[in-house]
C-alpha positions in Angstrom: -34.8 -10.6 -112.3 -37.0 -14.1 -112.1 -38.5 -12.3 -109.0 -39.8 -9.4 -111.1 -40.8 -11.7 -114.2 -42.8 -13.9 -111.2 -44.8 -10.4 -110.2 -45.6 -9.7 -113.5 -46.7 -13.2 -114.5 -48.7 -13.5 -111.7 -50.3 -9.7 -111.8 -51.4 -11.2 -115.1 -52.8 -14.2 -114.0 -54.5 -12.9 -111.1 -56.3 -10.5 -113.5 -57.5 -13.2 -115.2 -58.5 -15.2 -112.3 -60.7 -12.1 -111.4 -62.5 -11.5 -114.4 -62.9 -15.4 -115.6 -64.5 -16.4 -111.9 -62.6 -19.2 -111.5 -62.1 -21.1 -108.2 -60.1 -20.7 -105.9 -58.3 -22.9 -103.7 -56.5 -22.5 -100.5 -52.5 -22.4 -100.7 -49.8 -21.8 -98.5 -46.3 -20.3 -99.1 -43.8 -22.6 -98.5 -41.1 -19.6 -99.8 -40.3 -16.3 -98.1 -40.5 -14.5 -101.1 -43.9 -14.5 -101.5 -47.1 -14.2 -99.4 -50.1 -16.4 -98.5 -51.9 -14.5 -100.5 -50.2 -14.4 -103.5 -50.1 -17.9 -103.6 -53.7 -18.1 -103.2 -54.1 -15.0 -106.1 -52.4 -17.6 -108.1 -54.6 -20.4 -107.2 -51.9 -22.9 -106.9 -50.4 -23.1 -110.3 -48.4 -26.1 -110.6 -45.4 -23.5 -112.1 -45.3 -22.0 -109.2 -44.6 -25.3 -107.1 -41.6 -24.0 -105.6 -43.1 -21.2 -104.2 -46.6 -22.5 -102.6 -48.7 -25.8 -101.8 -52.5 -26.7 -101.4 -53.0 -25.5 -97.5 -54.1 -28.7 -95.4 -55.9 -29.5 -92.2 -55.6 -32.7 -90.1 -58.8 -35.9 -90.0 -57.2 -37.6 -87.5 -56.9 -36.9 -83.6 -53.4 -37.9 -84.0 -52.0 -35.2 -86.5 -52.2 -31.0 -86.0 -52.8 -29.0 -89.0 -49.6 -27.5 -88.5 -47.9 -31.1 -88.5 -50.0 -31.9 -92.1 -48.9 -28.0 -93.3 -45.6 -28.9 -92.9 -45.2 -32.5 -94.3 -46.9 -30.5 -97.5 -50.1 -32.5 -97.7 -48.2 -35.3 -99.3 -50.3 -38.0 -100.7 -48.2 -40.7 -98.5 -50.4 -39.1 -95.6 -53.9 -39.2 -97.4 -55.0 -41.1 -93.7 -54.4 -38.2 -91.8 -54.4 -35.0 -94.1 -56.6 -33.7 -96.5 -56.2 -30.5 -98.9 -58.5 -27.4 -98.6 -59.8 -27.2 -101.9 -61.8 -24.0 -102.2 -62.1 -20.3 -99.9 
């Protein structure tokens, strides 16, 4: 049932995403329930927290992308990650 309710909700809000040109920013799924691109159809609502995160790359030599994509671009690793803000 929240499953449904979350397609619905975000079928709405993608809709409105479309028509109001707003933009967009890359996110990641960190939940196998939903897809890459859903999160980024969603734009990385905070509500939706559980289910995707802000993609990241690496700025340092020392750290992968995959390494920053998987400590969740947290803020404790400003130094060597940054977010991808907009597609």
């Amino acid at each position: 049932m929240y499953f449904i309710l979350l397609i619905f909700i975000s079928g709405v809000f993608g809709n409105y995403l479309r028509q109001h040109e707003v933009p967009k920013y890359r996110c990641m799924s960190i939940n196998s329930e939903v897809s890459n691109e859903f999160c980024e159809d969603i734009n990385c609502v905070l509500i939706y927290e559980d289910f995707c995160k802000p993609s990241c790359k690496s700025i340092s030599d020392e750290y992968s992308d995959e390494w920053c994509q998987s400590m969740n671009c947290s803020s404790i690793y400003s130094n060597y990650c940054e977010e991808l803000k907009n597609i």
